[in-house]
C-alpha positions as CSV (number, residue, x, y, z in Angstrom):
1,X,-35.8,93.2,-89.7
2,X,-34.2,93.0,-93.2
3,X,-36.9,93.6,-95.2
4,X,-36.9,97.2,-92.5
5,X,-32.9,97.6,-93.7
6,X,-33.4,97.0,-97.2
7,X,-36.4,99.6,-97.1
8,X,-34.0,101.8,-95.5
9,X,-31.4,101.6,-97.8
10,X,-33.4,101.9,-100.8
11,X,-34.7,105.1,-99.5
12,X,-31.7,106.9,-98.6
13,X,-30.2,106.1,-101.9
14,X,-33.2,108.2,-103.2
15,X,-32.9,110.9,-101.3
16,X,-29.1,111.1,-101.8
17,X,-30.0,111.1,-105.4
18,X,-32.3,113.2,-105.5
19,X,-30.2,116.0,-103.7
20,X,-26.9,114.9,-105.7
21,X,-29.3,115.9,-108.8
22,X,-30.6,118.8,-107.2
23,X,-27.4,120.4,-106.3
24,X,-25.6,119.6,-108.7
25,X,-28.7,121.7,-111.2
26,X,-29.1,124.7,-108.4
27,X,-25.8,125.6,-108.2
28,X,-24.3,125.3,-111.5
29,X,-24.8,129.2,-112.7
30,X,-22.1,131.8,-111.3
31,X,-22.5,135.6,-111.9
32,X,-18.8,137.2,-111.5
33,X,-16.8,140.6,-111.6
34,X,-13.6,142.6,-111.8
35,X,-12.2,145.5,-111.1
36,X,-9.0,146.8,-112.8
37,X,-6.2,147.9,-110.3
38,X,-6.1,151.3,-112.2
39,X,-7.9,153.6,-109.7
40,X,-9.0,157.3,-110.0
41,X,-9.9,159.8,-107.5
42,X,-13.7,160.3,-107.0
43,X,-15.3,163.4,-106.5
44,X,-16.2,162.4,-102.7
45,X,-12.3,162.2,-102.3
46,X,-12.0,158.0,-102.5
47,X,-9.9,156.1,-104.3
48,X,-12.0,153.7,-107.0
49,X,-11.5,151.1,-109.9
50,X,-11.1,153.1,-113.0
51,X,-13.5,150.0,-115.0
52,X,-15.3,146.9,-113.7
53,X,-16.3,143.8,-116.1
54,X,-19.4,142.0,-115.4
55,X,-20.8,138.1,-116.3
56,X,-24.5,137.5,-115.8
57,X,-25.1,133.7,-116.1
58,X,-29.0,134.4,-116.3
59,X,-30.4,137.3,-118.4
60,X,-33.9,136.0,-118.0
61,X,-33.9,134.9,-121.9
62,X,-31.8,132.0,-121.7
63,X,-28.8,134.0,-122.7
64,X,-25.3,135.0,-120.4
65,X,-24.2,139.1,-120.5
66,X,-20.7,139.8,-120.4
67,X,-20.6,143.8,-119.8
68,X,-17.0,145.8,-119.9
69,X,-17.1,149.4,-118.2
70,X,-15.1,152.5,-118.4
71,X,-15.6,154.2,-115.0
72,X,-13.4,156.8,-114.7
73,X,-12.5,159.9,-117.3
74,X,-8.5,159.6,-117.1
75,X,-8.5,159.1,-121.0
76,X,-7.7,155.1,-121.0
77,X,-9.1,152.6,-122.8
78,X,-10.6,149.9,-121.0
79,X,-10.0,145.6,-122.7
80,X,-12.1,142.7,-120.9
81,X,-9.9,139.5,-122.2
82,X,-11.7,136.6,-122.3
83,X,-11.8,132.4,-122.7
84,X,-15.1,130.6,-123.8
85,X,-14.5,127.2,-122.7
86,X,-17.8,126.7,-125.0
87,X,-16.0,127.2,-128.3
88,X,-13.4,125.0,-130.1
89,X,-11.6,128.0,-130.2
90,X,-11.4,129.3,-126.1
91,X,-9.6,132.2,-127.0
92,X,-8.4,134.4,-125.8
93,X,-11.0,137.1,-127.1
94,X,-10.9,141.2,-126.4
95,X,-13.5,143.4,-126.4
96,X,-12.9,147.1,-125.9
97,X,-14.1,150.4,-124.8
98,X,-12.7,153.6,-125.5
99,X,-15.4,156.3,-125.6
100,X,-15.0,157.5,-121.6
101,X,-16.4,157.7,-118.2
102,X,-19.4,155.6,-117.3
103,X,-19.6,153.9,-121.1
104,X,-20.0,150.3,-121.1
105,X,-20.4,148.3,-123.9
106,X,-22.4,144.3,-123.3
107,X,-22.3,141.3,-125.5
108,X,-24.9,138.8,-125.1
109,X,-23.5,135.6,-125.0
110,X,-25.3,131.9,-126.2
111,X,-23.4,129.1,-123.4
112,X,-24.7,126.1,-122.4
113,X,-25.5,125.0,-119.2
114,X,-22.7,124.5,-117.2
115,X,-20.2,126.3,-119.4
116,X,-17.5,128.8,-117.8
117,X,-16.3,131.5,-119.1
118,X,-12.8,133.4,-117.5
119,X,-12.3,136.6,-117.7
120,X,-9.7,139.8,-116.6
121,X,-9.9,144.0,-117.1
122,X,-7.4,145.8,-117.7
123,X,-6.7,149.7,-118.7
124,X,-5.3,150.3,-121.8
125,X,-3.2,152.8,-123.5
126,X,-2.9,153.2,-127.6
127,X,-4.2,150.3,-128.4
128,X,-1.6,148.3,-125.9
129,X,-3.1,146.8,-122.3
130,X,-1.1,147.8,-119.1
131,X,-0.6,144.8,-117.9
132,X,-0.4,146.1,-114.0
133,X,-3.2,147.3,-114.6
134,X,-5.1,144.0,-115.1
135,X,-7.2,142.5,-112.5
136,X,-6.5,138.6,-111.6
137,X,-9.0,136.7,-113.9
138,X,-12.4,135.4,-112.5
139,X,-14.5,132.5,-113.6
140,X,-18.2,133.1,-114.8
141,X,-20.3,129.6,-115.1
142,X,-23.9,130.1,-117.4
């Protein structure tokens, strides 16, 4: 009957390894998004975001996208603010567009595994953010 037990207990501590490590591997990349809380009227008469940021952990190359867009033409400037938690320096970093409606403008990122990345849009104005404009900040994980 012990030598059933022990048998026992050296398998489960397998399988519970063996899904800690799976787990731990299938869930560590995070796609994420925001919207800015500056809105515009659409042509089909609703109210939506006037720019959106986008992280894609997986590009299919090994390499992380971080994409800032301008989706409305109200004349604003659009700023993703960032913090690479990969760098000795975590930020934060800006990135900008200011060419008009339905311009983005991607960076290609090099993270390790694991890494996160957090991240807010915001309208901007002159070369100054609105700050109510700003969406709350989101967490990307490569």
């Amino acid at each position: 009957m012990q030598k059933i037990l022990s048998r026992m207990a050296v398998t489960a501590t397998a399988v519970t390894t063996l899904l800690t490590f799976n787990a731990g591997t299938a869930f560590a990349a995070q796609d994420a998004h925001a919207y800015c809380e500056k809105t515009y009227s659409s042509p089909d008469g609703y109210s939506k975001s006037a720019c959106g940021g986008f992280f894609i952990s997986e590009m299919g190359d090994g390499t992380e996208g971080l994409t800032l867009m301008d989706l409305s033409g109200d004349g604003h400037s659009v700023v993703i603010v960032n913090y690479r938690y990969d760098l000795e320096n975590i930020g934060p970093y800006y990135g900008t567009v200011t060419t008009g409606n339905t311009t983005q403008k991607q960076w290609i990122l090099h993270m390790p595994e694991g890494t996160k990345i957090r991240f807010k849009v915001c309208a901007a104005e002159g070369g100054s953010i609105l700050s109510s404009t700003c969406s709350p900040y989101v967490t990307g994980i490569a």
